[in-house]
N, C-alpha and C positions, 0 to 999 in steps of 0.2 A: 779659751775659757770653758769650763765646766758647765753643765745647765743651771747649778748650783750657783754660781756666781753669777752669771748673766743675770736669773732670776734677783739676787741680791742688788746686783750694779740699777735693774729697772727700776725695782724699786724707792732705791733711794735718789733718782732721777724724777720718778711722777712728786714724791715729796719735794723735793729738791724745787723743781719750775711750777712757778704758777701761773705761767702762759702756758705750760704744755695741760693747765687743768684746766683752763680756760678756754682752751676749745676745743676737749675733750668733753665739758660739760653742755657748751653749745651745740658740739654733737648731740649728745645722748637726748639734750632736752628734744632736740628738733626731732629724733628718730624716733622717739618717747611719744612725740604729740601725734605724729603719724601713725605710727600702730596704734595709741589709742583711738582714733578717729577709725582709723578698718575694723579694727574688732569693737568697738563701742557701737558699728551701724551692721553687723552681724549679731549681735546680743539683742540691738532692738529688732531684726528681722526675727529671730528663734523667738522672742517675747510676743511679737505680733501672730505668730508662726501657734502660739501654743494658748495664747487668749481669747484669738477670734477663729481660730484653725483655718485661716489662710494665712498667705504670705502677703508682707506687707511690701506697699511700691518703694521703687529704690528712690524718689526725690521727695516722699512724705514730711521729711521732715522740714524743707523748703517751702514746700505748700503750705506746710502749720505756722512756718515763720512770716509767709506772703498772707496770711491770712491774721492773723493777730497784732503785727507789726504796721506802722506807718511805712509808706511806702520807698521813700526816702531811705528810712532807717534800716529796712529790709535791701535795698538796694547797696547803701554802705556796709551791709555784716555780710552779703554773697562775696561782695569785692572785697573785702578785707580778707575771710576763710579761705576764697581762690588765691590771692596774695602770698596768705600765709603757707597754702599747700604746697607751690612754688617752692618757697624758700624751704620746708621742709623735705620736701623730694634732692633739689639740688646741692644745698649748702652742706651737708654732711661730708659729700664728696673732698670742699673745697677745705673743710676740716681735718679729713686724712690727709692733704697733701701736707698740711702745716702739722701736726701732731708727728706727723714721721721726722720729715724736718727738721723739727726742733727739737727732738731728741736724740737724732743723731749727732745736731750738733753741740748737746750739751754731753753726750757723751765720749764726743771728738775735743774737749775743752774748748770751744770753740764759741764766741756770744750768741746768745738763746735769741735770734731774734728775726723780722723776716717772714712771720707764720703766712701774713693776706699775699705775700708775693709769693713763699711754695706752695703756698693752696691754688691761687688763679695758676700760677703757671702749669701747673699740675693735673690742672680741676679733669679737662678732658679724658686722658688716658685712663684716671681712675674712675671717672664714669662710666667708662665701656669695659674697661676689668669689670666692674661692679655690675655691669648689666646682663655681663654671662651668667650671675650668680643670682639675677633675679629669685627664680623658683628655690634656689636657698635659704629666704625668707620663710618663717612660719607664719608670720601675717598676713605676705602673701598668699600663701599656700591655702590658708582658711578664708582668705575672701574668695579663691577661684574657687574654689570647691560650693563654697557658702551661692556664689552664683546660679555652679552645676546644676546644686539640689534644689533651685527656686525655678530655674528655668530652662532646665532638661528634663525630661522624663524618660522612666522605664530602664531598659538594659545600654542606652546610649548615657545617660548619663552617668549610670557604675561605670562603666567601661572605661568614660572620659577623665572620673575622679582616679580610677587605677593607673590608668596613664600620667595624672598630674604628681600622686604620688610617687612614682617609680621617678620621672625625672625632678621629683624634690629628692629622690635618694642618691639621684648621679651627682645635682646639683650640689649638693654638700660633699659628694667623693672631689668633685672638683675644687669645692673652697677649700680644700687640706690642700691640696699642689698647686693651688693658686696663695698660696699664703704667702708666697716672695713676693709678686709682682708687682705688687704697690712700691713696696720696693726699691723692687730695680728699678722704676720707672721712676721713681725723688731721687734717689741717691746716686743712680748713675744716667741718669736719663734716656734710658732705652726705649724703643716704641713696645706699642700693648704687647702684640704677637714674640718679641723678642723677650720680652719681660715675661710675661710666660711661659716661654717656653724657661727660661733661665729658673724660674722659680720650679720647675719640674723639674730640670737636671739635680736642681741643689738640693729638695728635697727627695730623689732619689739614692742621691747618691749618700744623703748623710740620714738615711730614713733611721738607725738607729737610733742618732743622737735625736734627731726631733721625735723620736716617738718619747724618749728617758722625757725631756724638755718638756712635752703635752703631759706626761703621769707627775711631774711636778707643778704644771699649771692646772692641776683642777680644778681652780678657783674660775676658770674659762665655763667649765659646763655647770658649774655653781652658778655662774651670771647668768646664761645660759636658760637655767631653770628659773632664776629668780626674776630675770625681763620676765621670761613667756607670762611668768605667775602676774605679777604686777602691771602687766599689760591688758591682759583678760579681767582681772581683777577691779583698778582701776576704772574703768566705765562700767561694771557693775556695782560697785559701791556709788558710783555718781547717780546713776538710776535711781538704785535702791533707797536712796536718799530723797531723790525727787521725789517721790511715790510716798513715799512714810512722810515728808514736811508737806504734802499737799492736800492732807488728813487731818492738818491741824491747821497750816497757816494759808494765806492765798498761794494760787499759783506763782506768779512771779516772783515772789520771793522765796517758797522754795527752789526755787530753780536759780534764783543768785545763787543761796546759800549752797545747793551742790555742786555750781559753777566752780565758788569759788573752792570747796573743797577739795575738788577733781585737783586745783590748777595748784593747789599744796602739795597734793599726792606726788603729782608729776614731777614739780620741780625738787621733791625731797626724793624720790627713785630719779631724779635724773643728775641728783649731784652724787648719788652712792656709784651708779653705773660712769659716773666722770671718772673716777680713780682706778674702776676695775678698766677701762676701755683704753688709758693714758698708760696703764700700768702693761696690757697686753700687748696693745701697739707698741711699746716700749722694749719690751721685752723680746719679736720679732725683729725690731728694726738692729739690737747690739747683734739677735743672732746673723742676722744677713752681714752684717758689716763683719762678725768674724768670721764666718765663712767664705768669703768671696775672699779671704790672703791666703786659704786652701787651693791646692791646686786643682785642677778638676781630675778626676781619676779617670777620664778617658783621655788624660793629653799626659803625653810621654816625655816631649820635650818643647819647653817654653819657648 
């Protein structure tokens, strides 16, 4: 197939299932609430940072809740957040197993169904794929830094931030040749190390076609820009909003009122980023599956 057609076949696959948006959307929301929460508690660190010209302590806003709250109630919103952090760190994982899945096998005609058993079966492998690619996160990359500048000083902490960025620049050369691996690891069940390396050869070897493939998906570095924006953004408008309704109405209820606002925001950028992320994944998974009935150009005889 062409990139041309792949491109076409994905798309009308993400439209087509609405299990494969359904936990592309459960992705997105869960990765969605976690970036906001890193970069929501670095906005308040630069805001404490530039009102009272120190920095502000990393559990303040714990203290403000143990201090205003009953105690009880305070004790059930630490354990509910902790809860929630869990499921947002992990569950995404077990969402790639099933969004690859389920598109391969609605592109094999094959019934769309099965997502929580390729996700758990799967969950593993692609957490440890995904953990090499940590520092490929830009939210990560801005909370480690955001730490540096609080709690380094002088020429050790540039040095450490140059260091963080340079392996955010490896990190990303790796997620391009790590792009099979999920992969191979759902659709033919390989271990990590084999599954990577297979995503290396395959991308080497057809580096043409996926580069045509990447200048046809530029809607990838469109999402790309539009998370980063909508992420940083996002708990700035929620802020922003507390501060201006606490001017006029009491505290507590401006603080519903941008709660709830935030939690609009999120779930309307977490269901646009559902289609772009079902549609990508999608997209990767037909290419893997036609290239793996290629031969490989270092074998001469089957």
């Amino acid at each position: 197939m062409t990139p041309r057609e792949i491109i076409a076949a994905a798309w009308a696959i993400t439209i087509r299932e609405p299990s494969l948006r359904r936990w592309a959307f459960t992705s997105s929301l869960l990765e969605t609430l976690l970036r906001v929460k890193l970069i929501g508690y670095q906005i308040y660190f630069a805001y404490e940072y530039m009102l009272h010209g120190e920095g502000a302590g990393f559990f303040d806003v714990e203290l403000w809740l143990y201090n205003v709250l009953p105690l009880w109630l305070f004790i059930i919103l630490i354990i509910a957040f902790g809860l929630l952090v869990v499921v947002e760190f992990f569950f995404p994982h077990i969402c790639a197993g099933a969004i690859i899945g389920l598109s391969a096998k609605s592109y094999r005609h094959e019934p769309v169904k099965g997502g929580l058993v390729l996700g758990l079966y799967n969950f593993f492998s692609i957490f440890a794929i995904h953990e090499f690619l940590t520092l490929g996160s830009l939210s990560t990359i801005i909370t480690i830094c955001s730490l540096i500048l609080r709690y380094v000083d002088g020429p050790l902490g540039s040095l450490a931030i140059g260091m963080i960025l340079i392996l955010f620049a490896f990190s990303l050369l790796l997620k391009f040749f790590f792009s099979f691996a999920e992969e191979a690891v759902v659709l033919q069940k390989m271990g990590i190390f084999e599954a990577i390396g297979r995503s290396f050869k395959l991308i080497v070897s057809n580096l043409s076609h996926i580069f045509f493939l990447l200048l046809l998906l530029f809607v990838i570095s469109l999402r790309i820009v539009v998370n980063a924006v909508a992420v940083v953004l996002i708990p700035g408008i929620i802020l922003g909003l507390a501060l201006l309704l606490t001017s006029i109405l009491p505290a507590a209820i401006s603080y519903t009122i941008a709660g709830l606002v935030g939690v609009g925001l999120i779930v309307a950028a977490s269901y646009l980023f559902a289609y772009i992320q079902a549609f990508k994944v999608t997209v990767w998974t037909i290419t893997y599956l036609e290239l793996i009935k290629v031969k490989d150009l270092d074998v001469i005889v089957d």
